[in-house]
KOLFIVO-993904 format. One record per residue (C-alpha): x, y negated, z; residue in three letters. Coordinates in steps of 0.5 Angstrom, whole numbers, padded with zeros to 4 digits, always signed. Layout:
<nodes>
XYZALA
...
</nodes>
This chain:
<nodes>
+0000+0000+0000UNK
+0003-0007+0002UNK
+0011-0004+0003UNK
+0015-0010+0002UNK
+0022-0009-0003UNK
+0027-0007+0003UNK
+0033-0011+0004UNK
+0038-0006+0005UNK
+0042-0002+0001UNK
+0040+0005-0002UNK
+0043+0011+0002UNK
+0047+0014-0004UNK
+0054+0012-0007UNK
+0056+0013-0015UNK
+0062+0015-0016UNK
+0066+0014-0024UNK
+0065+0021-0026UNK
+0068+0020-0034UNK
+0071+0014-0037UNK
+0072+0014-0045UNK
+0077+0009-0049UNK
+0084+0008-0049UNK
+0088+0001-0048UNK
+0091+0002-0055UNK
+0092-0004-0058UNK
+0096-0009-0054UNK
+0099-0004-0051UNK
+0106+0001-0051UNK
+0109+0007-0047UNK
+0102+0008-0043UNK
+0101+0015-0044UNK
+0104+0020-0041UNK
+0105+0027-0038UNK
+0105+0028-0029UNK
+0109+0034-0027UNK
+0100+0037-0026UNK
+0100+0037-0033UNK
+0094+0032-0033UNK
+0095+0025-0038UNK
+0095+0019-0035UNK
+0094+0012-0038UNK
+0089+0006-0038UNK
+0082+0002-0041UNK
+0081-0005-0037UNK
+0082-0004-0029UNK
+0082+0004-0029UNK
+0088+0008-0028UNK
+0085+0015-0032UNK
+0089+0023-0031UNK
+0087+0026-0036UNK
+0087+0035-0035UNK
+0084+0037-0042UNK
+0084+0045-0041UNK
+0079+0043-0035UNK
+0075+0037-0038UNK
+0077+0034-0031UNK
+0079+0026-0031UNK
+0080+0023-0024UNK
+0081+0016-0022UNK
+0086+0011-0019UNK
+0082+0005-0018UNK
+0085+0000-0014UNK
+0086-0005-0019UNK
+0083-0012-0018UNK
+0083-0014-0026UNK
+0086-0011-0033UNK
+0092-0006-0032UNK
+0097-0008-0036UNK
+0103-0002-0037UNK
+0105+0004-0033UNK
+0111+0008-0032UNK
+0112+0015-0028UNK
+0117+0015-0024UNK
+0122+0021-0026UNK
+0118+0026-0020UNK
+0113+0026-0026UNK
+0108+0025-0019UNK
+0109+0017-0016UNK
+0106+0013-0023UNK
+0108+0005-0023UNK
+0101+0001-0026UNK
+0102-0007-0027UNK
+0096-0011-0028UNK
+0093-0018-0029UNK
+0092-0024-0026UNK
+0084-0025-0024UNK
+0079-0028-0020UNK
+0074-0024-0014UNK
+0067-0025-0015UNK
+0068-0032-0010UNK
+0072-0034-0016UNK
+0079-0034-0011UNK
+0085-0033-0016UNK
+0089-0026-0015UNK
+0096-0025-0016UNK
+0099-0020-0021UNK
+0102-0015-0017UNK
+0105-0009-0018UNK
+0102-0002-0015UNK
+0107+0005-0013UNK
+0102+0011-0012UNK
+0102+0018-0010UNK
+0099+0022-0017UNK
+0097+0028-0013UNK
+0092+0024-0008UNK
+0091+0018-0011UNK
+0094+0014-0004UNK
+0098+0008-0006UNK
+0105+0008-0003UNK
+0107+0001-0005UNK
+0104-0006-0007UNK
+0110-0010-0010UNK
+0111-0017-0011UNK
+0104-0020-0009UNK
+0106-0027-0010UNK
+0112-0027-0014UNK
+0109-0025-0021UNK
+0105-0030-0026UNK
+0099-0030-0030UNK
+0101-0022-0031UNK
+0105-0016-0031UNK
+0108-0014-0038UNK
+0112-0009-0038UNK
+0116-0004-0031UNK
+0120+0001-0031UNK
+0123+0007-0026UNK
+0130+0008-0026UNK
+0133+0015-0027UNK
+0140+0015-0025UNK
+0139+0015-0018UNK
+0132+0020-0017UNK
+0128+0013-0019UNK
+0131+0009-0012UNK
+0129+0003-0016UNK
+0123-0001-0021UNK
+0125-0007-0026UNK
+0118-0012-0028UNK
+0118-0016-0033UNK
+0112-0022-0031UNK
+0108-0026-0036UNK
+0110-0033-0034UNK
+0112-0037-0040UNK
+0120-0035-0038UNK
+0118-0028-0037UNK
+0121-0026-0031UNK
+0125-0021-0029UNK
+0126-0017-0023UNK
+0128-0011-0020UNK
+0125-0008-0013UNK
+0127-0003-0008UNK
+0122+0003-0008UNK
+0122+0005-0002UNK
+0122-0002+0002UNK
+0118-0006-0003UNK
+0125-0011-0003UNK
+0127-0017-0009UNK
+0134-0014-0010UNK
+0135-0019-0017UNK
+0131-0024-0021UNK
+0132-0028-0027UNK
+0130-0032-0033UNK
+0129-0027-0039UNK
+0127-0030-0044UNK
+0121-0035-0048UNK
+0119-0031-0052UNK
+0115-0025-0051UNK
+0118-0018-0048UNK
+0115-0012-0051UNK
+0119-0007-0047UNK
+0125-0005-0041UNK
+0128+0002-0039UNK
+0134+0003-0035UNK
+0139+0007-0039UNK
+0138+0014-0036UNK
+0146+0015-0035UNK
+0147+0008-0031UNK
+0142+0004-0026UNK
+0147-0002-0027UNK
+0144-0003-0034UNK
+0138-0005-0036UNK
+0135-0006-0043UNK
+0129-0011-0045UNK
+0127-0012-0053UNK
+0121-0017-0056UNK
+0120-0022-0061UNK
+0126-0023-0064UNK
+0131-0020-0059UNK
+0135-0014-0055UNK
+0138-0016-0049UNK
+0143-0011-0046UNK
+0142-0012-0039UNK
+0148-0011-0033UNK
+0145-0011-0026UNK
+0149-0011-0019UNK
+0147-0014-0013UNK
+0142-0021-0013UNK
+0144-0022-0020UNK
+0142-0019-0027UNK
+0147-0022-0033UNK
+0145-0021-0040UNK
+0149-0020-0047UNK
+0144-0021-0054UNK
+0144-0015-0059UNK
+0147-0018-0065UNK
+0144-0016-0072UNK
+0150-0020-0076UNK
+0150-0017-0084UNK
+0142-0013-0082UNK
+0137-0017-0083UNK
+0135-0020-0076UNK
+0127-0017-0075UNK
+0122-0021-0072UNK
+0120-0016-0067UNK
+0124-0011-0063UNK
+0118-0007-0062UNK
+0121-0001-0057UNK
+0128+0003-0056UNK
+0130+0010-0054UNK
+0137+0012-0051UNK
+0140+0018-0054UNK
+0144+0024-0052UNK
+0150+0020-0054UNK
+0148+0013-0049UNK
+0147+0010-0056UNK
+0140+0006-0056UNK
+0135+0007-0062UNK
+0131+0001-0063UNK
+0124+0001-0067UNK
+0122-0006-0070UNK
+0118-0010-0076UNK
+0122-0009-0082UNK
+0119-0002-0081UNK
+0128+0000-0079UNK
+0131+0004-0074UNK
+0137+0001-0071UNK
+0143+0006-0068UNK
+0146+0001-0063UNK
+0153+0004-0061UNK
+0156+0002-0054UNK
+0163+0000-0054UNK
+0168+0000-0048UNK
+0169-0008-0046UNK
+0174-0012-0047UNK
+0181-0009-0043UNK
+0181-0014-0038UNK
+0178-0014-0031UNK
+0171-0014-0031UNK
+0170-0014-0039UNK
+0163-0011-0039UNK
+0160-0005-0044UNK
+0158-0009-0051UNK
+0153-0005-0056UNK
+0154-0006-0064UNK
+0149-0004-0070UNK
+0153+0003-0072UNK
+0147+0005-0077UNK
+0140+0002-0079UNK
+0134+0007-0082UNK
+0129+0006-0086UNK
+0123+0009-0083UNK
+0116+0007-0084UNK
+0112+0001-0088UNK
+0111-0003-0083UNK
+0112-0003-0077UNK
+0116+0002-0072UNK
+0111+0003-0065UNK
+0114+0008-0062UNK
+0120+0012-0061UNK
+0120+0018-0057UNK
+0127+0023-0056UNK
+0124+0030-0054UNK
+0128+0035-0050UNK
+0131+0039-0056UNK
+0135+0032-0058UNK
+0131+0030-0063UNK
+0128+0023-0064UNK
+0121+0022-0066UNK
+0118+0016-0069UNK
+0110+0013-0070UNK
+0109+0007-0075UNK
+0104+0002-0075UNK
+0101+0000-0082UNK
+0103+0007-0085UNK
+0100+0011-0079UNK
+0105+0016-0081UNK
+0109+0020-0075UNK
+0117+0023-0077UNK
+0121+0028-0073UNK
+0129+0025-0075UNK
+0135+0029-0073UNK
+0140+0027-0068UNK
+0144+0024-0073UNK
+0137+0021-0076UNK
+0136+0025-0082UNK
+0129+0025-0083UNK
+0126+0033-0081UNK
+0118+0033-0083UNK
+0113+0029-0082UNK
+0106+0028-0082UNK
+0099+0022-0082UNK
+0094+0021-0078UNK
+0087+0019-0080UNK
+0085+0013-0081UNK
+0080+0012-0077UNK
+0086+0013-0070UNK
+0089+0007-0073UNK
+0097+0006-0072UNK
+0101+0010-0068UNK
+0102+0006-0061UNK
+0106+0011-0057UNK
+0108+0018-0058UNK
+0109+0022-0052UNK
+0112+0031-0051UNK
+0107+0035-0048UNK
+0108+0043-0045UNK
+0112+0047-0050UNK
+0111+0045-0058UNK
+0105+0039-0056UNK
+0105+0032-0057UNK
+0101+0027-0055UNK
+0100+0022-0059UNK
+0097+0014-0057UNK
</nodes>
């Protein structure tokens, strides 16, 4: 009869049981496989882990706005995420930040940054050479800030000004925490990195054609660094042992360039038996080279998936393709 609306809450809770879509378009190096075998990648505030065979997708949902990029750590169980800046639903600003978490229980185990880092956080990655003691960001401010965080602590160890223009991806060298490496519009920048402070040498193209966009970068079994770009190439940089005197650092030098797809080359990907694969843009055409860059095989993606966004290695013979 005369029931009014009731103002509390109903009783029962939703909870997210399947999120479709994949953030392809902007994005880099943001799918990846857990030691669980579960995929894990982004759309909008979502972090999604993936288990195919079951069907089964869960949820790391702690993000207040968009995520923006993603690295796991070399335990293929701690995965880092960086998101926007945005605002609550009073319209108070929150700051970009940074959150390391455990996979296994969806447990956050770190928030990095909160309150160093502007507009957003573009790229981030765990190094390698010392079980992933440290994370290297990249921020969104106009000079696209660079720093590398303590883990375990939450703790600056370096900051610096990287560059003006936009940064599309950083890696630490596998072989060597004290190197860091950073590629975007117009530039590779070969990082040292000791104590408070981070000193950079740029990749010189000289006789090659300098591309627009250094889209992304792999390391080799040697320490040379591949490096994907716009002219659709890619470049072998060789490092050489710095000049005699005391301190001379270690400096990279183009020692190849291969053409390898029309249009540009997205994503670049070093399996486990050593050999290189590469995805392009325009030509959505994924290639499998040899160590020394001979092109093996190859095949197309259809239309209707776009470009080759990043490529990454399954269990066995699989490979999972963004």
């Amino acid at each position: 009869g005369g029931g009014g609306l009731r103002a509390e809450l109903p009783p029962e809770r939703l909870q997210l049981d399947w999120v479709y879509g994949y953030r392809g378009r902007d994005s880099r190096s943001n799918l990846h496989v857990l030691g669980s075998g579960e995929l894990v990648y982004f759309i909008a505030c979502v972090v999604i882990l993936l288990h195919v065979p079951r069907r089964r997708q869960r949820h790391y949902l702690r993000h207040s706005d968009c995520v923006r990029c993603l690295a796991v750590h070399p335990d293929r169980l701690r995965v880092a995420t960086g998101q926007a800046a945005g605002v609550d639903k009073d319209g108070k600003p929150l700051p970009p930040v940074v959150h390391i978490w455990d996979s296994a229980t969806l447990v956050t185990l770190q928030q990095i940054g909160l309150g160093s880092f502007e507009r957003g956080v573009g790229s981030l990655a765990f190094s390698s050479a010392d079980a992933g003691a440290f994370l290297c960001v990249v921020d969104d401010s106009n000079e696209h800030m660079m720093s590398v965080w303590d883990c375990a602590r939450g703790t600056k160890q370096a900051e610096v000004k990287s560059t003006n223009e936009s940064v599309l991806t950083v890696e630490f060298n596998p072989q060597d925490s004290g190197s860091i490496i950073t590629s975007g519009k117009s530039h590779v920048y070969f990082w040292t990195w000791s104590g408070a402070t981070l000193t950079k040498k740029q990749g010189i193209f000289g006789k090659y054609k300098k591309p627009k966009f250094i889209q992304c970068f792999v390391f080799d079994a040697a320490g040379d660094v591949l490096t994907g770009d716009s002219e659709g190439n890619i470049l072998t940089w060789s490092r050489c042992a710095g000049e005699g005197r005391k301190g001379g650092k270690d400096t990279y030098q183009i020692g190849q360039q291969r053409r390898a797809h029309e249009g540009s080359v997205f994503a670049l990907c070093r399996r486990r038996d050593g050999t290189v694969l590469s995805g392009g843009g325009k030509d959505r055409r994924l290639v499998s080279w040899s160590a020394a860059l001979a092109p093996l095989q190859e095949a197309e993606r259809p239309e209707r998936f776009g470009a080759v966004r990043t490529i990454a290695e399954g269990p066995g013979e699989e490979l999972l393709v963004g």
